[in-house]
C-alpha positions in Angstrom: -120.7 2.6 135.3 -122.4 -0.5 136.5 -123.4 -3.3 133.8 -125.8 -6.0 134.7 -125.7 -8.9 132.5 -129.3 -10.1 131.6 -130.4 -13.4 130.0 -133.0 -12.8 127.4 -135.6 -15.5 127.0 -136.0 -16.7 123.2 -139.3 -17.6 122.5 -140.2 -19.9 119.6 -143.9 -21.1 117.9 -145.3 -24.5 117.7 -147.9 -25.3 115.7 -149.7 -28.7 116.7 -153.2 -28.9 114.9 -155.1 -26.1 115.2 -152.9 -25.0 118.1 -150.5 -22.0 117.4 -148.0 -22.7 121.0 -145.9 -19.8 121.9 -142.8 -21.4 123.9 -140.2 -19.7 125.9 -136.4 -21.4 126.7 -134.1 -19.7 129.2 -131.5 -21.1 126.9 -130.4 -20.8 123.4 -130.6 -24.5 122.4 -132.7 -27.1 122.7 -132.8 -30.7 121.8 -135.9 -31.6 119.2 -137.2 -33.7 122.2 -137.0 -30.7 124.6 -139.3 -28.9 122.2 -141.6 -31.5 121.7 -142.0 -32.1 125.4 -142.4 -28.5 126.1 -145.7 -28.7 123.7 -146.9 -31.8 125.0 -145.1 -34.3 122.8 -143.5 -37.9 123.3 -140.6 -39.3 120.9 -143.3 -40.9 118.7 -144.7 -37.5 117.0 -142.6 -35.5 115.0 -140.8 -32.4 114.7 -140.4 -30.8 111.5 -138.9 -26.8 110.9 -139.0 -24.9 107.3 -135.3 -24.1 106.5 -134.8 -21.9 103.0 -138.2 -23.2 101.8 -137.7 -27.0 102.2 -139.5 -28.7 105.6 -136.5 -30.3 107.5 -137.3 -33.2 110.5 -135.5 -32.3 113.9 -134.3 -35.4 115.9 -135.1 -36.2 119.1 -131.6 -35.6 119.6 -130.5 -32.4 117.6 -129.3 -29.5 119.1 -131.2 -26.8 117.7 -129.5 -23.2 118.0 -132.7 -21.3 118.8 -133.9 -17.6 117.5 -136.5 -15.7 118.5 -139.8 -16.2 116.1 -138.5 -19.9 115.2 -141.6 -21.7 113.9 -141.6 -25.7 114.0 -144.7 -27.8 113.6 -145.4 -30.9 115.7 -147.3 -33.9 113.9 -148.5 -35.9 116.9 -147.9 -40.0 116.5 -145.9 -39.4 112.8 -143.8 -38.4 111.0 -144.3 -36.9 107.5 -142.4 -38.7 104.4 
């Protein structure tokens, strides 16, 4: 029996706006910044993902352990406080 190793892509949802972005990664982690480059973002917007009900700021340089269906929501040139 022959078994072929195959690398699933996760995909995750941005939400920037009005703008619902569907990403995909090769890879099962990212960095905040890799996500927000990958939606059009610089280091000056921020990153924010709902964790058990509270909204939680990702770092430019967090690794993020990515899921399929992961929602995060970009707020271009801020942060929220």
């Amino acid at each position: 029996m022959h078994t072929e190793s195959h690398t699933q892509s996760i995909h995750i949802f941005v939400t920037r706006g009005n703008e619902h972005i569907k990403v995909e990664f090769d890879s099962d982690v990212a960095t905040g910044l890799d996500i927000k480059r990958r939606v059009g973002g610089s280091e000056l917007d921020g990153l924010y993902h709902r964790v058990h009900g509270d909204v939680v700021e990702v770092a430019d340089d967090e690794v993020v352990e990515l899921t399929n269906g992961m929602q995060f929501t970009l707020v271009p040139n801020g942060r929220v406080s």
